[in-house]
N, CA, C and O of each residue as an XYZ file, in Angstrom:
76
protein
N      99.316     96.669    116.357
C     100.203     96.955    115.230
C     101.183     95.796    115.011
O     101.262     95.092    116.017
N     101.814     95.464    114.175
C     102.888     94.594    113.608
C     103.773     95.030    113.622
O     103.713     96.231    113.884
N     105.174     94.461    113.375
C     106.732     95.271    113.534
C     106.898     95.811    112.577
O     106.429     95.616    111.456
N     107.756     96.718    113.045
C     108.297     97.906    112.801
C     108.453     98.181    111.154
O     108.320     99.256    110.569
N     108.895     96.391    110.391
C     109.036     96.840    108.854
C     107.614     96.272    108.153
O     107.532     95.913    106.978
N     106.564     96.268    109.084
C     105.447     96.051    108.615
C     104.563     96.867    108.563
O     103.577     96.887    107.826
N     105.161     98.183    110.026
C     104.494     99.449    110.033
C     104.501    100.022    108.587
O     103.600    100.204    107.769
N     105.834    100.240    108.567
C     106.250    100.913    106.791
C     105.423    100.552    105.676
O     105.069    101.399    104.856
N     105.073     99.270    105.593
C     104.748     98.968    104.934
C     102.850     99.183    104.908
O     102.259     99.284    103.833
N     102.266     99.215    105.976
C     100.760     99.472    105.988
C     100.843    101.149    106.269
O      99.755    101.726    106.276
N     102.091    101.987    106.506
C     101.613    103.285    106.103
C     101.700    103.837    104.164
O     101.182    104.728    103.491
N     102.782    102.554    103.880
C     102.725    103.285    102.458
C     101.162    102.937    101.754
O     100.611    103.595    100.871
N     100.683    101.797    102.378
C      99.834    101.456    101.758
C      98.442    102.766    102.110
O      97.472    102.816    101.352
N      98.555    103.667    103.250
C      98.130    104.437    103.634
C      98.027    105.916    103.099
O      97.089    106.713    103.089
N      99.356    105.997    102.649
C      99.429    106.785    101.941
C      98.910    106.698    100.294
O      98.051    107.264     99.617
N      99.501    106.102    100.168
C      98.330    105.392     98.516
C      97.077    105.893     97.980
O      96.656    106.445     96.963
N      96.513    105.311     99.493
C      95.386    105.475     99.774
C      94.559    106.951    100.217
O      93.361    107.224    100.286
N      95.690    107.668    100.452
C      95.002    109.141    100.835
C      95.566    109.893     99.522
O      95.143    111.045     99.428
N      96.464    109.463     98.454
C      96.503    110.269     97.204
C      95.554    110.004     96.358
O      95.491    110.613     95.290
């Protein structure tokens, strides 16, 4: 994983992705 404000950033992209 990458830090912490990179997490945020590949879960929003995660979420995106599951709407």
């Amino acid at each position: 994983n990458k830090c912490g404000g990179f997490a945020a950033y590949e879960l929003s992209r995660s979420y995106a992705w599951l709407e």
